[in-house]
C-alpha positions in Angstrom: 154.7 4.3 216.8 157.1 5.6 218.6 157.9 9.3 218.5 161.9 10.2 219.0 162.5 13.9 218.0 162.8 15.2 221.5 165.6 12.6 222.6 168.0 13.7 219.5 168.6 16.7 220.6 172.4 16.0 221.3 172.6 13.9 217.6 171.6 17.0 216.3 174.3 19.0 217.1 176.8 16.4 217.1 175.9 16.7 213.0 176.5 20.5 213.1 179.7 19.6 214.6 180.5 17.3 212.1 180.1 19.3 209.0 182.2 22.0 210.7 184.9 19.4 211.6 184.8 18.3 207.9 185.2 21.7 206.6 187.9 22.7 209.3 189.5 18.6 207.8 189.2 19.8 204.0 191.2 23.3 205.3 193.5 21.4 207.2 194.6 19.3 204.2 194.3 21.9 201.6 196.8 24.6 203.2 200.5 24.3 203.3 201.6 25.8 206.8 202.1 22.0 208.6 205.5 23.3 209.2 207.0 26.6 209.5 211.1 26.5 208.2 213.4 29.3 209.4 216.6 29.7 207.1 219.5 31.5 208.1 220.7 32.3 203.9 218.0 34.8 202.6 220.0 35.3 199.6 216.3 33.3 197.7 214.3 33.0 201.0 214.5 36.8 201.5 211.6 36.4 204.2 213.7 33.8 205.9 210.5 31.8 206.2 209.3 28.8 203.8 206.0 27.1 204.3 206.4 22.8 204.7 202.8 21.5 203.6 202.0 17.6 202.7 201.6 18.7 199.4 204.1 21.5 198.4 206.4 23.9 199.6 206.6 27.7 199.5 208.2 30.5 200.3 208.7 34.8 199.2 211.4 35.6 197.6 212.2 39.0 195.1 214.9 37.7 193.6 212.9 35.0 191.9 210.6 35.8 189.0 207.4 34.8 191.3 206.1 36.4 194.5 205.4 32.8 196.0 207.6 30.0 194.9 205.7 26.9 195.3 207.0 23.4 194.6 205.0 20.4 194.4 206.0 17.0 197.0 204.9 13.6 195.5 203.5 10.8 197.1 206.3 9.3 195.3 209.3 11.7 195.9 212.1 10.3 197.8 213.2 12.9 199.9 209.9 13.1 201.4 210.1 11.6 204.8 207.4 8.7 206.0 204.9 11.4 207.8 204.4 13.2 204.6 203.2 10.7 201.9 201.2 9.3 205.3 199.2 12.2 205.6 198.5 12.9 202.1 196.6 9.2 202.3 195.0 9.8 205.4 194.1 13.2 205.2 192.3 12.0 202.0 190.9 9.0 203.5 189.4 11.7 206.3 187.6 13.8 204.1 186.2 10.6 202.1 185.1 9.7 205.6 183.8 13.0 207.1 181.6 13.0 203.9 180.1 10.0 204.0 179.8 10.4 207.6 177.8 13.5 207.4 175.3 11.9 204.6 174.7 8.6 207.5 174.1 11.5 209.7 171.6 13.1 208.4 169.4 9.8 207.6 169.4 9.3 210.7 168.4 12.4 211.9 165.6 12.3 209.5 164.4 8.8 210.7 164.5 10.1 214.2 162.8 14.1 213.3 160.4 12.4 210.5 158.9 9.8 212.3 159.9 7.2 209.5 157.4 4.1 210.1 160.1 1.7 209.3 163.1 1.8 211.9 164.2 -1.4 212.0 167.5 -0.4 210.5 168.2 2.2 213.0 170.1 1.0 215.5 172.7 0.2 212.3 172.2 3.6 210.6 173.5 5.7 214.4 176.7 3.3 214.7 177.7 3.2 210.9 177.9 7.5 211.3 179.4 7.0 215.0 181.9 5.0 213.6 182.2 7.0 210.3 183.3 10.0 212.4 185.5 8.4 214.9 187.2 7.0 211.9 187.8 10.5 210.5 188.9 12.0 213.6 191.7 9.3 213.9 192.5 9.2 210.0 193.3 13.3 210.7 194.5 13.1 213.9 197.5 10.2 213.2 199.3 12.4 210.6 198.9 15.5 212.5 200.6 14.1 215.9 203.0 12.5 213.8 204.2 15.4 211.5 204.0 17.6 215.2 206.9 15.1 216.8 208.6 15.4 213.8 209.0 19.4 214.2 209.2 19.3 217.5 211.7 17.0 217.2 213.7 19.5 214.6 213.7 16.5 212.1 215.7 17.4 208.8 214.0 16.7 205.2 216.3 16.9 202.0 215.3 18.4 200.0 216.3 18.4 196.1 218.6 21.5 194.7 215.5 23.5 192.6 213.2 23.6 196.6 216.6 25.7 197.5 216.1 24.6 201.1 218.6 23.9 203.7 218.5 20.2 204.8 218.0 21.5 208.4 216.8 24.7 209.2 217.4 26.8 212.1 214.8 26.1 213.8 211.2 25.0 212.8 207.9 25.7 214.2 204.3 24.4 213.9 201.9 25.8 211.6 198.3 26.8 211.9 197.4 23.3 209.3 198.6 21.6 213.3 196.6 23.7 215.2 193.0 23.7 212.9 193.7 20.2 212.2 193.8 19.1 215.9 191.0 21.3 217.0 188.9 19.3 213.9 190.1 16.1 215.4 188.6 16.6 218.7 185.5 18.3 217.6 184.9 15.0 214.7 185.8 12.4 218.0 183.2 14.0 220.0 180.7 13.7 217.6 181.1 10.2 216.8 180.2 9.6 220.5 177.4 11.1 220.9 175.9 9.2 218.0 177.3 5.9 219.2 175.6 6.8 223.4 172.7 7.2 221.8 171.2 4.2 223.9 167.3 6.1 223.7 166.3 4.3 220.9 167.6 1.1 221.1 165.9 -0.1 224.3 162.5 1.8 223.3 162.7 -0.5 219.9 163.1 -3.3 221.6 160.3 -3.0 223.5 157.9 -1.8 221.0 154.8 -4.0 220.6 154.3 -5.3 217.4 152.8 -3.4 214.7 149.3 -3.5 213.6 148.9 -4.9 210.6 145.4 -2.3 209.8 146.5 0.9 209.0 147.3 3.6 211.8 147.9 7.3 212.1 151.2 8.9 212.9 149.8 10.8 215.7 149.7 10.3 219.5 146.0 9.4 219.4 144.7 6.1 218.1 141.6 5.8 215.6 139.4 2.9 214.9 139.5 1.3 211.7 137.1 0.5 209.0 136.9 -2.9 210.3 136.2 -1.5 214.1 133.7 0.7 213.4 131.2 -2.1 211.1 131.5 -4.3 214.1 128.8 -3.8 216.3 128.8 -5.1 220.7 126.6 -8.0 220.2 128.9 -9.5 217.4 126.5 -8.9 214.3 128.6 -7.5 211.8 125.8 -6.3 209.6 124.2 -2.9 209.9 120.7 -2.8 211.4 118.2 -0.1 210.7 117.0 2.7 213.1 113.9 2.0 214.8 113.1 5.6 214.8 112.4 5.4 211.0 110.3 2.0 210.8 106.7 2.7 210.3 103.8 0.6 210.5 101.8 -0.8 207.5 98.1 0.8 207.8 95.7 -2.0 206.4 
């Protein structure tokens, strides 16, 4: 048996890091500040500011009955540009990803911290969550970059009458979605790395001697068997009485 909790160290914490990328990816997709929309009429917009998520828009205005007009953008809509229905599919693919990324994780963190006997299927377990969270990281990272060029770029959207948004703004900025959606990128990327240079186990496994097929402890220390102990040196295999006790017959 070959004991691997002290050479996981690094896998451990790259799970830590992957539940809080997966929580800063859920965040990410959930709010709607992607893009930040300054308006020069404030006549509805009277904070000059509306809010460009991939799934809705908002704004403040006190001339409309609400506090915060919010209106929804369809996968489906046609003003929508290409880098909006894109994220909404990969940002959902991400989270789908982180998740089941996270649950690989921590089976195999349990086969490495529980000493699970059976660990042939290691070696598959730590690349199936290494690639599980490079795949999330780049699922979250492509719409980001992409929607980032676009307001960097000042790109225009047009919108339909009842958003009552310009086409163009006066000028756009990015939103804190960019900034906590990137910083989860990186920190998901990382992680999937350190699970897939974890090279420890796979040359120790394929070295390890065959198992025993009698049964053995899951300690450091070996112990004989039942077998063992009723064989005796000279080969007999059947217990012999003490001499100590044999007594002779008085006639």
């Amino acid at each position: 048996m070959i004991y691997l909790a002290h050479t996981a160290h690094w896998q451990f914490l790259g799970l830590v890091a992957g539940c809080l990328a997966w929580i800063l990816i859920m965040t990410t997709a959930s709010i709607n500040e992607w893009r930040l929309w300054h308006v020069a009429n404030t006549s509805v917009i009277t904070s000059g500011v509306a809010w460009v998520g991939i799934w809705k828009v908002c704004f403040y205005s006190h001339t409309l009955p609400k506090m915060e007009n919010c209106q929804s953008i369809s996968i489906s809509d046609p003003f929508a540009p290409a880098e909006i229905p894109v994220a909404q599919v990969l940002m959902v693919l991400a989270v789908t990803c982180g998740l089941a990324g996270n649950i690989s994780a921590a089976v195999a963190m349990r086969m490495v911290y529980f000493s699970v006997e059976d660990r042939r299927n290691i070696r598959l377990v730590f690349v199936l969550v290494g690639s599980l969270y490079l795949l999330t990281g780049m699922f979250c990272l492509v719409p980001l970059v992409w929607n980032m060029s676009s307001v960097l770029n000042n790109s225009t959207i047009d919108f339909p009458p009842e958003f009552y948004l310009p086409v163009a703004p006066v000028r756009q900025q990015l939103g804190s979605a960019i900034g906590v959606g990137i910083f989860a990128s990186i920190l998901m990327l990382i992680s999937g790395m350190l699970f897939l240079c974890y090279q420890y186990v796979w040359q120790k496994l394929s070295s390890e001697a065959p198992r025993d097929t009698r049964v053995q402890l899951y300690s450091p220390w070996t112990e004989m068997t039942l077998s063992q102990k009723s064989e005796l040196p000279n080969g007999d295999k059947q217990g012999r009485d003490n001499p100590a006790f044999h007594t002779e017959e008085v006639s």
